[in-house]
C-alpha positions as CSV (number, residue, x, y, z in Angstrom):
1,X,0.0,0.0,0.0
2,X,2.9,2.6,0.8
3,X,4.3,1.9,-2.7
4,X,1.2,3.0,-4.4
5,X,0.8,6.2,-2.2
6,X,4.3,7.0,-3.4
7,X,3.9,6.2,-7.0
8,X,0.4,8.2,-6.6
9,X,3.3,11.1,-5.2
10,X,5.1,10.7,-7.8
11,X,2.2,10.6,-10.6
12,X,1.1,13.7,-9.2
13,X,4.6,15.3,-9.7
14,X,4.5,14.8,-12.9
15,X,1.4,16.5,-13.6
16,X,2.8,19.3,-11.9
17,X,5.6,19.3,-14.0
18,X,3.4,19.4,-17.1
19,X,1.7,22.4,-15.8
20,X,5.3,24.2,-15.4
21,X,6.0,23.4,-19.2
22,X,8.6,20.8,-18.0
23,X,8.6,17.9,-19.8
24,X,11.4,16.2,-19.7
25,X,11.0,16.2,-15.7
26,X,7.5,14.8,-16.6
27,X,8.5,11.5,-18.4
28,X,11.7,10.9,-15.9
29,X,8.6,11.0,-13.1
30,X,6.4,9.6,-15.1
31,X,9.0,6.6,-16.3
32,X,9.2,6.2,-12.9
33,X,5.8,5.4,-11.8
34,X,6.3,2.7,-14.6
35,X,9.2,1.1,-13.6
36,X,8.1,0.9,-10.0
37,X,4.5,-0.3,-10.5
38,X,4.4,-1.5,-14.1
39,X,0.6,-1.9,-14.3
40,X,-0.6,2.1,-13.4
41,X,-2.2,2.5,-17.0
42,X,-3.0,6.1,-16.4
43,X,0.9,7.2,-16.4
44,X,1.4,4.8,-19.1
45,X,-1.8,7.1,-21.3
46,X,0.3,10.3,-20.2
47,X,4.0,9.4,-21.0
48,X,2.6,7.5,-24.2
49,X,0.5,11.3,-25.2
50,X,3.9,13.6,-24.2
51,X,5.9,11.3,-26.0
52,X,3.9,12.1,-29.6
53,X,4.0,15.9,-28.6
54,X,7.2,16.1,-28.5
55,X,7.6,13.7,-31.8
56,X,8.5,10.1,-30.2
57,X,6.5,8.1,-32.2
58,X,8.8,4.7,-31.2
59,X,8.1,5.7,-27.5
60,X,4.2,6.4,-27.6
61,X,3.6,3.4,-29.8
62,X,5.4,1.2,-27.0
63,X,2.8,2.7,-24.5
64,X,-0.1,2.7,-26.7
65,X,0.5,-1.2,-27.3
66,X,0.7,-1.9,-24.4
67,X,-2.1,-0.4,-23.2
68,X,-4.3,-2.2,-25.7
69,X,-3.2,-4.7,-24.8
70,X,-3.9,-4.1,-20.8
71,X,-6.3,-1.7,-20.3
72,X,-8.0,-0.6,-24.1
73,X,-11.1,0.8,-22.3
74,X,-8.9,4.0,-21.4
75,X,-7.9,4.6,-25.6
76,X,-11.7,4.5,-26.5
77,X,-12.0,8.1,-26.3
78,X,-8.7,8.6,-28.1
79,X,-9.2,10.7,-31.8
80,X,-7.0,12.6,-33.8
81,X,-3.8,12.6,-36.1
82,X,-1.1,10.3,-34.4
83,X,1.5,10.9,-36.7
84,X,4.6,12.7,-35.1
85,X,5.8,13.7,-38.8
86,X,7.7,16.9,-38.7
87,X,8.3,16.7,-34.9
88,X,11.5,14.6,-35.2
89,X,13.5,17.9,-34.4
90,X,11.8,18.3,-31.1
91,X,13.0,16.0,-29.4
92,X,16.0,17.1,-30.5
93,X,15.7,19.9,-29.5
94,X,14.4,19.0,-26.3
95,X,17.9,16.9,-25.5
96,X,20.0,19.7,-26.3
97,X,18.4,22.5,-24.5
98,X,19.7,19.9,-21.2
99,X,23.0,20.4,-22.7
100,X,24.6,23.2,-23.7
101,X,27.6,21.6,-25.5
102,X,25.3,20.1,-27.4
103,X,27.0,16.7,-27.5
């Protein structure tokens, strides 16, 4: 029971994180949740959607398979284009603003 409240804590976190614009915080928290407690589908849904906004299509497609696999009731409500074409330099760009050498 205490590892769920944490991973709740830590859930939580993340969605903070998103609401301060900081991604890359949000899938390290979010990544995780998933590696602690591999079955909490709902952080699994929100790493799989900031993966395709920032243009990891390999990344959300892991998630998305395996929660249609798991839990598909929670990607019926799920519409729109889920192509990340044209995003690849986000990511990119998303590594490189963490370093400034940009190695």
């Amino acid at each position: 029971m205490c590892m769920e409240k944490a991973n709740k804590d830590l859930y939580q976190s993340a969605c903070d994180a998103i609401g301060r614009g900081d991604v890359v915080n949000a899938l390290a928290l979010l990544t995780q949740v998933i590696a602690a407690q591999n079955d909490y589908a709902e952080a699994r849904l929100l790493r799989g959607q900031i993966l395709m906004k920032i243009g990891d299509a390999n990344g959300a497609k892991q998630d998305a398979e395996w929660l249609m696999e798991h839990h598909p009731q929670l990607l019926a409500g799920i519409t729109g284009d889920f192509t990340a074409k044209g995003k690849e330099h986000v990511t990119k760009k998303n590594v490189s603003n963490l370093n400034p050498f940009g190695v």
